[in-house]
VOLUM-495263 format. One line per 5 residues: their letters; for each residue x, y, z of N, C-alpha, C, CB. Coordinates in nm, 3 decimals. Glycine has a CB too. Example, Ala and Ser with C-alpha at 12.3 -4.5 7.8 and 13.67 -1.06 7.14 Angstrom:
BEGIN
as	1.319,-0.569,0.780,1.230,-0.450,0.780,1.320,-0.330,0.780,1.131,-0.447,0.905 | 1.285,-0.225,0.708,1.367,-0.106,0.714,1.290,0.003,0.787,1.408,-0.060,0.572 $
***
This chain:
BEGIN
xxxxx	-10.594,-9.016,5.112,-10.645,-8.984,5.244,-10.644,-8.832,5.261,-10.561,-9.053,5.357 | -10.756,-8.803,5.310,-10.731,-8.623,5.343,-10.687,-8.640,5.478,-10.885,-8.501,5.337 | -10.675,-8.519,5.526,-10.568,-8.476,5.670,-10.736,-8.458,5.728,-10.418,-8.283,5.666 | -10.851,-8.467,5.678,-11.002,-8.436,5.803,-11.028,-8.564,5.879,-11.181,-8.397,5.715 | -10.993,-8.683,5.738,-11.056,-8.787,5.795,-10.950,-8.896,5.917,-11.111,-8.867,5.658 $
xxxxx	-10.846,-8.832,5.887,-10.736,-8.875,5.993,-10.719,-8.873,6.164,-10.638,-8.803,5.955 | -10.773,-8.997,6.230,-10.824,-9.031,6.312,-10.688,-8.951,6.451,-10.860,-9.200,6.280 | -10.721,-8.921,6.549,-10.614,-8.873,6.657,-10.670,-8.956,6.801,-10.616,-8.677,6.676 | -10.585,-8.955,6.865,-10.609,-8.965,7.030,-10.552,-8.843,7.089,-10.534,-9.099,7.106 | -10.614,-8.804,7.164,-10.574,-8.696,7.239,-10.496,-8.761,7.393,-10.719,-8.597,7.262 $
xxxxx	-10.389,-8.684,7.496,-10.340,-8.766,7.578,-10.379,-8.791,7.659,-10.264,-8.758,7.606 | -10.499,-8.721,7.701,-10.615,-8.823,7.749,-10.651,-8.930,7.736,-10.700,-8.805,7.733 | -10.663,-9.023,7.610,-10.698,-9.147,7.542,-10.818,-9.097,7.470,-10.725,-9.276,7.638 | -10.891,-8.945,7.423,-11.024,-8.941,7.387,-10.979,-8.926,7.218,-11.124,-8.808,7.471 | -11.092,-8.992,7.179,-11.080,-8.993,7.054,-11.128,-8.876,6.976,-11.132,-9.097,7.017 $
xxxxx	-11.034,-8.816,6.809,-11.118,-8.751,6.777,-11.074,-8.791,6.646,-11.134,-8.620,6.826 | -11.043,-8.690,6.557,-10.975,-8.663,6.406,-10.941,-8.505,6.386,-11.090,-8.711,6.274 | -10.851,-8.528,6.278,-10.810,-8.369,6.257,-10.901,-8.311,6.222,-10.712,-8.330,6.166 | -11.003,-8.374,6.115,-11.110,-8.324,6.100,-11.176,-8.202,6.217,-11.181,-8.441,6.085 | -11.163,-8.210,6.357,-11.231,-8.151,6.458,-11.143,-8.050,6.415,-11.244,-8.206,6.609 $
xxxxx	-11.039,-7.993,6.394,-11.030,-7.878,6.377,-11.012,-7.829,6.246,-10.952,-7.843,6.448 | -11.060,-7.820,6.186,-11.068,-7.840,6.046,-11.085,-7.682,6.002,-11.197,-7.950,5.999 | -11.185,-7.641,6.062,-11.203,-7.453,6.061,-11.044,-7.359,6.106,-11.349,-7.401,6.220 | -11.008,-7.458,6.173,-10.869,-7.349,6.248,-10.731,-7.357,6.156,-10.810,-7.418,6.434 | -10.653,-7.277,6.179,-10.546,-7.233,6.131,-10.461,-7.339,6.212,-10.522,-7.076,6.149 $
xxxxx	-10.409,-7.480,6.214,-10.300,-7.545,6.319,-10.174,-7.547,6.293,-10.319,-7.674,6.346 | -10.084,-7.516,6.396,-9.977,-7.582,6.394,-9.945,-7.714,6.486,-9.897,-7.490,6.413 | -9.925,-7.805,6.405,-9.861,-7.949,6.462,-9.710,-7.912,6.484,-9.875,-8.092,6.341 | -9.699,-7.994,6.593,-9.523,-8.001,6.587,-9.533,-8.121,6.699,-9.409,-7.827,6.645 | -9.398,-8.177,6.666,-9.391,-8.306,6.732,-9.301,-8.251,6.865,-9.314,-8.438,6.628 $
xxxxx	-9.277,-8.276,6.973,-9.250,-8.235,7.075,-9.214,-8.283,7.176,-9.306,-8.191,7.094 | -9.107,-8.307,7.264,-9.034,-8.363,7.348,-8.940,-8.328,7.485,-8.982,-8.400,7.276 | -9.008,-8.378,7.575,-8.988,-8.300,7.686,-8.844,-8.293,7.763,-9.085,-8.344,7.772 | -8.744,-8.390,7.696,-8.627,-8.370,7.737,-8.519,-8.324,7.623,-8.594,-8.488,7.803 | -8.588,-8.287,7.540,-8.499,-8.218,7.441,-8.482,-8.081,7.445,-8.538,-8.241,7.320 $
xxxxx	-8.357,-7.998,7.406,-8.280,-7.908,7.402,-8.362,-7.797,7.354,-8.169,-7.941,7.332 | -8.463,-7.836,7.238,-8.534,-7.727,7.228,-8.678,-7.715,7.306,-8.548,-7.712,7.093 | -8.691,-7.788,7.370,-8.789,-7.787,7.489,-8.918,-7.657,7.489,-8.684,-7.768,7.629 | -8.755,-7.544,7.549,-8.780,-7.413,7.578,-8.879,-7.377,7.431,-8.623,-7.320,7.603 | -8.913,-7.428,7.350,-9.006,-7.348,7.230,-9.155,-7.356,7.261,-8.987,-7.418,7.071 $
xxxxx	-9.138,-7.441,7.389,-9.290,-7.490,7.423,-9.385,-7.343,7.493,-9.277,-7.641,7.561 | -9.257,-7.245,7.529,-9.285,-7.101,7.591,-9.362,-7.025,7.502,-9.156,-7.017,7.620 | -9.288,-7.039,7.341,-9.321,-6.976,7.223,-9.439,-7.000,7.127,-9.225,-6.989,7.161 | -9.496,-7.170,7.208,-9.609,-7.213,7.149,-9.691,-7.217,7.186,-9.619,-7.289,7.112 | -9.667,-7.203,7.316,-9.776,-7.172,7.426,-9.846,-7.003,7.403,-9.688,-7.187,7.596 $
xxxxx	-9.728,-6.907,7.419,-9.778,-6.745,7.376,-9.861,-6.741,7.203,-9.601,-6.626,7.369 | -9.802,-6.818,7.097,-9.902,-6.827,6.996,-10.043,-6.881,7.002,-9.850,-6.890,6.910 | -10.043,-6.990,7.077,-10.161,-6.997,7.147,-10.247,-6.922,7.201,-10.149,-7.044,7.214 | -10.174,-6.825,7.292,-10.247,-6.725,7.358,-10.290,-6.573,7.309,-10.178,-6.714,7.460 | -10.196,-6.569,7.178,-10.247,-6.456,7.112,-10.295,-6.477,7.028,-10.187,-6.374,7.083 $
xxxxx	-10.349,-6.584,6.947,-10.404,-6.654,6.808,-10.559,-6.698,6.859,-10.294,-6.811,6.750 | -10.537,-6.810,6.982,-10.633,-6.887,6.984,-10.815,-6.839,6.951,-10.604,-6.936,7.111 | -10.782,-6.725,7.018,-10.949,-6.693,6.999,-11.035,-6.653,6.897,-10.983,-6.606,7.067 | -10.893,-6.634,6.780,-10.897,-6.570,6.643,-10.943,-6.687,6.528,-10.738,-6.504,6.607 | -10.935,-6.850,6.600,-10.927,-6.971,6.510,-10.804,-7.032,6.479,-10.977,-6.943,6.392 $
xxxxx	-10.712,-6.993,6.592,-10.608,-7.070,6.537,-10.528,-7.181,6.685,-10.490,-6.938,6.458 | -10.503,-7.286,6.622,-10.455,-7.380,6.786,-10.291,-7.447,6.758,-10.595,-7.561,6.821 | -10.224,-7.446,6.809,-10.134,-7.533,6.807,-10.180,-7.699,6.875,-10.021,-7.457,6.880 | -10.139,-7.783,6.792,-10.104,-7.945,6.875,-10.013,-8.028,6.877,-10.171,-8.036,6.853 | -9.962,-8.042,7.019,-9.852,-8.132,7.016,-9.886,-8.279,6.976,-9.788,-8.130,7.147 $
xxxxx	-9.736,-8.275,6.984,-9.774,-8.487,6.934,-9.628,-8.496,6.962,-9.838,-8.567,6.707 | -9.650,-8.574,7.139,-9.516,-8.600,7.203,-9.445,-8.724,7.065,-9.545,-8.682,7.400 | -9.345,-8.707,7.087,-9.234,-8.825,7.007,-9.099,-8.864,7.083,-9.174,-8.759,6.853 | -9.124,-9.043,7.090,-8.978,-9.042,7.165,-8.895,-9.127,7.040,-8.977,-9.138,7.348 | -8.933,-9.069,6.955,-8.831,-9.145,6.848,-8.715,-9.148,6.856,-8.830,-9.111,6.733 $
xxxxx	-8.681,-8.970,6.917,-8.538,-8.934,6.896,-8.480,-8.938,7.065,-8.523,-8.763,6.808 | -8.561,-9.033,7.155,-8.539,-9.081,7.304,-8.496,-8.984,7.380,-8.444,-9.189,7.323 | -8.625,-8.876,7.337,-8.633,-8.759,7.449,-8.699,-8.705,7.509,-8.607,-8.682,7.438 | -8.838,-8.840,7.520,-9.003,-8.806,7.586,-8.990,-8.855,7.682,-9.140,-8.857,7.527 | -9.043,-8.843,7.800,-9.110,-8.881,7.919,-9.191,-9.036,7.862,-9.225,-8.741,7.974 $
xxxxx	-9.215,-9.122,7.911,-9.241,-9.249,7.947,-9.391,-9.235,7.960,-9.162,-9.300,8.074 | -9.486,-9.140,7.998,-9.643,-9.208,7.990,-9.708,-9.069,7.923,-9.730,-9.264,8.174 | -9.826,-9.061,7.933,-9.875,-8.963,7.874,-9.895,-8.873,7.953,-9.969,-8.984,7.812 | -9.931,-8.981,8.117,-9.972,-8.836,8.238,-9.850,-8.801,8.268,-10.062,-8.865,8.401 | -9.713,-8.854,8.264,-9.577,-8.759,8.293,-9.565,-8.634,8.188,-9.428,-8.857,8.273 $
xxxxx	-9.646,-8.684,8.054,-9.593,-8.592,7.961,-9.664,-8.417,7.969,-9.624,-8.671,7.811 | -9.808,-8.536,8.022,-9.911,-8.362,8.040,-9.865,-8.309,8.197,-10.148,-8.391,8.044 | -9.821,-8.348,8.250,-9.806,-8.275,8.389,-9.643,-8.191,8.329,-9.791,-8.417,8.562 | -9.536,-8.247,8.285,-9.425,-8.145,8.305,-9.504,-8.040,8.214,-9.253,-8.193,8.249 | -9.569,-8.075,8.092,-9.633,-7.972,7.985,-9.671,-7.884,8.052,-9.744,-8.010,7.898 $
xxxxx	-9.759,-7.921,8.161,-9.865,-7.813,8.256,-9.792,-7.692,8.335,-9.948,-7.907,8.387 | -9.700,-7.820,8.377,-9.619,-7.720,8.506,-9.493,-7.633,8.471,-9.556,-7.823,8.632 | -9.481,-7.737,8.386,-9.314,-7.640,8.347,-9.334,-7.524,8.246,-9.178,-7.751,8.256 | -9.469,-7.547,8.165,-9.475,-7.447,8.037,-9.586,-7.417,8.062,-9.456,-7.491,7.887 | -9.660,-7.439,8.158,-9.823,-7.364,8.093,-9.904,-7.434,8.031,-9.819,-7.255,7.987 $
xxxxx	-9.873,-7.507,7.939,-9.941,-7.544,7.830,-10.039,-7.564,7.807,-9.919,-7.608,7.794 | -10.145,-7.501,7.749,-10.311,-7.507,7.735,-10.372,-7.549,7.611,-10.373,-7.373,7.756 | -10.245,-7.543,7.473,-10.298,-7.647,7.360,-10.349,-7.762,7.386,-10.210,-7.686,7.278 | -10.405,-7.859,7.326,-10.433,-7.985,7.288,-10.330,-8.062,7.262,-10.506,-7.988,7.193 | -10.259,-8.126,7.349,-10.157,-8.280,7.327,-10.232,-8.431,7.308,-10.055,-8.307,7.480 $
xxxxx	-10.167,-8.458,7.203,-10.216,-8.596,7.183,-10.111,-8.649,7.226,-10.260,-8.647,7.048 | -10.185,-8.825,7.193,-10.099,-8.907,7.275,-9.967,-8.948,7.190,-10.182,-9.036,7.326 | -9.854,-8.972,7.244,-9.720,-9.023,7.213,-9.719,-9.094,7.023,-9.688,-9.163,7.354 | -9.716,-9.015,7.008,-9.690,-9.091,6.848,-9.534,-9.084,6.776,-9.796,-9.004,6.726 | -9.602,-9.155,6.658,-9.448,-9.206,6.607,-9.449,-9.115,6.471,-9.426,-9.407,6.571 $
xxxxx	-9.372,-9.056,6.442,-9.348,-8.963,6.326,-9.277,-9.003,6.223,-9.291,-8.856,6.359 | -9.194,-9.100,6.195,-9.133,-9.174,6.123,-9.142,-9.300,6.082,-9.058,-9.166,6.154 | -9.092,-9.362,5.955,-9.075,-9.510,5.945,-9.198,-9.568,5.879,-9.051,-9.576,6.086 | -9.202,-9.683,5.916,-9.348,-9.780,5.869,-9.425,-9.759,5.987,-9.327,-9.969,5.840 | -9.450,-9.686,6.109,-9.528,-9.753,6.196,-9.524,-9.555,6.212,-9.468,-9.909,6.325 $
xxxxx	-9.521,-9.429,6.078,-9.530,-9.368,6.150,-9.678,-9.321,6.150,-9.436,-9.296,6.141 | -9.763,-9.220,6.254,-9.878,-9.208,6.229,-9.943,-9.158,6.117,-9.907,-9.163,6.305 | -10.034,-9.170,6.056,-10.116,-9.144,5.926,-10.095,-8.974,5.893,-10.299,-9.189,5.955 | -10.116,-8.909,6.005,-10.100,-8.741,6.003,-9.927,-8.705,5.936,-10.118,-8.669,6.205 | -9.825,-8.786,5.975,-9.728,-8.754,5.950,-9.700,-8.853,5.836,-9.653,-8.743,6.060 $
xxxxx	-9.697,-8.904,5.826,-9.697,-8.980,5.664,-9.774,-8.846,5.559,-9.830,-9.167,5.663 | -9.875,-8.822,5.574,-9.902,-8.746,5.523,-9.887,-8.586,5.536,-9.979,-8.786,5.518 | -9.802,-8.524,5.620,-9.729,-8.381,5.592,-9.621,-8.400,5.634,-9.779,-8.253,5.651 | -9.525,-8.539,5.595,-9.404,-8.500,5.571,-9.385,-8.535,5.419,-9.306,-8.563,5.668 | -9.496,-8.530,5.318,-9.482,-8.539,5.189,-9.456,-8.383,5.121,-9.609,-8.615,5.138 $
xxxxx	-9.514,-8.255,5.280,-9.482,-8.117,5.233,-9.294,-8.076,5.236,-9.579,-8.008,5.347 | -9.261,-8.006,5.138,-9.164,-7.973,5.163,-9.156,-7.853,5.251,-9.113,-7.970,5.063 | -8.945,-7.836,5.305,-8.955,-7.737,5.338,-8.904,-7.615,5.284,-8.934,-7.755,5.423 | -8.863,-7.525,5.312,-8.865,-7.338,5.210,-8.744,-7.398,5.165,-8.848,-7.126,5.307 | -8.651,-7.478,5.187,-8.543,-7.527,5.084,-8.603,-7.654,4.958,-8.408,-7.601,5.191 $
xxxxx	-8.726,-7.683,4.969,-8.761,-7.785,4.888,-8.723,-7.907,4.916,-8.728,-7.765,4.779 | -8.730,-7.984,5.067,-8.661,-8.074,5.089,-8.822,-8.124,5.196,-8.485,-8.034,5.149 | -8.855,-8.271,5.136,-8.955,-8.316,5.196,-8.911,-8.440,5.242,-9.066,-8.318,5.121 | -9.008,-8.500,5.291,-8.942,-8.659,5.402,-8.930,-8.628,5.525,-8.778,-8.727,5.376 | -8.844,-8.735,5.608,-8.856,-8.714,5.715,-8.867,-8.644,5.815,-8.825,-8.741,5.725 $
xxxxx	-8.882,-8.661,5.913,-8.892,-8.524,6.053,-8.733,-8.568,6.072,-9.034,-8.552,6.247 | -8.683,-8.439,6.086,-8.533,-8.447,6.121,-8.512,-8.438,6.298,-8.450,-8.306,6.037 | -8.587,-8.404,6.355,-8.554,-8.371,6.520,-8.684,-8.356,6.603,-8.465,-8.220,6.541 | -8.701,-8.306,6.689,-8.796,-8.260,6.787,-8.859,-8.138,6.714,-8.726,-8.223,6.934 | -8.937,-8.075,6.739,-8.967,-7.952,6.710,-9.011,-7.881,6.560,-8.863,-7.901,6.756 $
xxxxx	-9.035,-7.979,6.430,-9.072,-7.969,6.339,-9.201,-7.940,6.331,-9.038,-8.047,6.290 | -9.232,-7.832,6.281,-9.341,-7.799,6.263,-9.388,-7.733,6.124,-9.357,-7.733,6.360 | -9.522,-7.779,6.141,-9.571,-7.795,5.969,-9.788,-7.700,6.051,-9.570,-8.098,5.875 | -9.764,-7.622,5.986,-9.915,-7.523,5.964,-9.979,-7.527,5.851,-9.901,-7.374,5.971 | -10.082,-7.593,5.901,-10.201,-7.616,5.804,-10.271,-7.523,5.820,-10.282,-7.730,5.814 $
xxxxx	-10.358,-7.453,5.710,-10.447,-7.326,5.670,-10.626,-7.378,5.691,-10.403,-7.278,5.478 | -10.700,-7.283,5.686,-10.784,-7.425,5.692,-10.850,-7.481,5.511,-10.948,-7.385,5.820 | -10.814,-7.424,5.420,-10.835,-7.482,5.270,-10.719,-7.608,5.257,-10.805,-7.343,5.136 | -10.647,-7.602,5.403,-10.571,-7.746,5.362,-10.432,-7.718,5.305,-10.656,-7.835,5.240 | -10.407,-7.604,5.264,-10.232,-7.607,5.238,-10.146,-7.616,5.361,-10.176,-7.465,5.165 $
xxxxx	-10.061,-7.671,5.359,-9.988,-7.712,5.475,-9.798,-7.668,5.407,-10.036,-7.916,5.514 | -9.751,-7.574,5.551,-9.596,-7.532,5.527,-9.563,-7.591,5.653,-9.548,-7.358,5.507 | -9.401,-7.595,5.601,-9.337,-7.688,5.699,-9.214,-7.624,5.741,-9.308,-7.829,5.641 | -9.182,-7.598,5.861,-9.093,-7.533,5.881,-8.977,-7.619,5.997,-9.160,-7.404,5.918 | -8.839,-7.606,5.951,-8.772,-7.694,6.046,-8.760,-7.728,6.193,-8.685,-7.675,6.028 $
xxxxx	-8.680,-7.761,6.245,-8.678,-7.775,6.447,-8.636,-7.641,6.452,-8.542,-7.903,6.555 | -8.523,-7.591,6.380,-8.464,-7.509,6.502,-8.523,-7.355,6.435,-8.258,-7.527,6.527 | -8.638,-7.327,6.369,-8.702,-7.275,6.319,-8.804,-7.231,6.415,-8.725,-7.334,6.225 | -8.814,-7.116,6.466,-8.868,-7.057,6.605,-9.016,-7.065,6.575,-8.814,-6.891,6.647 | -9.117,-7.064,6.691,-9.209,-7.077,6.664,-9.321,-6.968,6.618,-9.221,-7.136,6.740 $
xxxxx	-9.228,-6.831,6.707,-9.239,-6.688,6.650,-9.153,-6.612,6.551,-9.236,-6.612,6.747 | -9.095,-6.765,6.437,-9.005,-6.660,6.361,-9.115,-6.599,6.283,-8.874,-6.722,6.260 | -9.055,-6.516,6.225,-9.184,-6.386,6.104,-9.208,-6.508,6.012,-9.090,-6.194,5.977 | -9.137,-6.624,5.984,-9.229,-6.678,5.803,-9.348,-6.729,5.900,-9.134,-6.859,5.659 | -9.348,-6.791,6.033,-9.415,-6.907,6.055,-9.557,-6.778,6.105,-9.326,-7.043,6.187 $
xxxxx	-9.521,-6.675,6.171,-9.647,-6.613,6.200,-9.681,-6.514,6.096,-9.647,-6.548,6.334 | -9.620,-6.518,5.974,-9.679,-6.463,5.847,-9.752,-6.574,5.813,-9.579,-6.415,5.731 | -9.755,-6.653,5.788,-9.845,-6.735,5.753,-9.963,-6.788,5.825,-9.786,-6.816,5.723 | -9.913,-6.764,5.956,-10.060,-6.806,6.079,-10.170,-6.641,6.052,-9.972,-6.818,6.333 | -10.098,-6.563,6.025,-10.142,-6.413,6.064,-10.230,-6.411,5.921,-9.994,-6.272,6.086 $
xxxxx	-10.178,-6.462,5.776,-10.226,-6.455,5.695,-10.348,-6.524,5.644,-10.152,-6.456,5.653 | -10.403,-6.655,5.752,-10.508,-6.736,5.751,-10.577,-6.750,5.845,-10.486,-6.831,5.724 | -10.567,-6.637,5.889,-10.662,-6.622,6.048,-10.739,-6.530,5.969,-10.582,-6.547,6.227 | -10.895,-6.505,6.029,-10.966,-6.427,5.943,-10.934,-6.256,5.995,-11.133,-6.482,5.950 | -10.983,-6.210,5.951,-10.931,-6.035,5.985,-11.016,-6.007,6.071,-10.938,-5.907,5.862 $
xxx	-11.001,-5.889,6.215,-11.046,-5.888,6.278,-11.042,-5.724,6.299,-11.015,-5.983,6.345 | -11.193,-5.684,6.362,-11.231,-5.538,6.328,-11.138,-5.478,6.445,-11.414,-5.496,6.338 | -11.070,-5.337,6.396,-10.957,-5.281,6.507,-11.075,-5.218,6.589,-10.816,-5.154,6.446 $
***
C-alpha cells in the first residue's frame, strides 16, 4: 500500500486520502485533548503558521487509545479551535494501534525512530513527517514540535524561497 492511496476522513466526516496532500511536506501526529502534552498543539499550530504557505501542513488524528480524547469529533474541533487556534486539518478520531489500527499508522509506524526503534505509538503526541518523495521520520511524544531535528527536516523539504 502506498501512504497516497490511503483513504482519510476529515472531522468533519468529508472524505479524502493522503494522497490530497501528497505535494506538501506533513506532519501527522496523533493528538489528544486531555493529555499533558496538550500544550504542543501551540507549537503545531505556529509551524503551521510559518510553513504553511511554503507547502507544508500539519494533521491531527485525535486518539483516545491512551483515554485522553474528548468523546465526539465536534467537542474535539471546538476545544482545538478555542483553546489553541488550530487551523490545520483534523481528522476524525482514529485508532493508532493494534488490529483495528488505521491503515496510515500501520503503515508509519513500520518507520523507525533516531534510536532505531519502530512499532508502536508509545503516547499522545508522536509524530512522524513525511517529505513529499515519501520518506517519512518519526520523532517521539515528548519530542517538541519545534525541536531543531523535526524543523531541520520540515525546513529541508520545503522548496527554497527567494529572500
Amino acid at each position: 500500500m502506498t501512504l497516497d492511496t490511503i483513504p482519510l476522513t476529515t472531522i468533519r466526516g468529508e472524505a479524502t486520502t493522503f494522497g490530497a496532500y501528497s505535494d506538501k511536506v506533513v506532519l501527522v501526529v496523533n493528538v489528544a485533548s486531555r493529555c499533558g502534552l496538550a500544550p504542543q498543539y501551540e507549537k503545531l499550530e505556529a509551524l503551521q503558521k510559518t510553513y504553511g504557505e511554503r507547502g507544508f501542513t500539519v494533521l491531527g488524528f485525535p486518539s483516545n487509545q491512551f483515554l485522553q480524547e474528548l468523546s465526539t469529533e465536534d467537542a474535539i474541533a471546538e476545544y482545538c479551535s478555542a483553546t489553541w487556534g488550530v487551523t490545520f486539518p483534523m481528522m476524525e478520531k482514529t485508532k493508532i494501534n493494534g488490529r483495528s489500527a488505521h491503515p496510515l499508522y500501520t503503515e508509519l509506524t513500520k518507520t523507525p525512530d533516531a534510536k532505531g526503534k519502530a512499532g508502536r505509538i508509545i503516547w499522545n503526541f508522536e509524530k512522524f513527517v513525511i517529505t513529499p518523495d515519501g520518506t517519512v521520520h518519526r520523532f517521539r511524544p515528548t519530542t517538541e514540535p519545534d525541536a531543531p531535528e523535526v524543523v531541520s527536516v520540515i525546513e529541508s523539504a520545503l522548496p527554497i524561497t527567494a529572500a
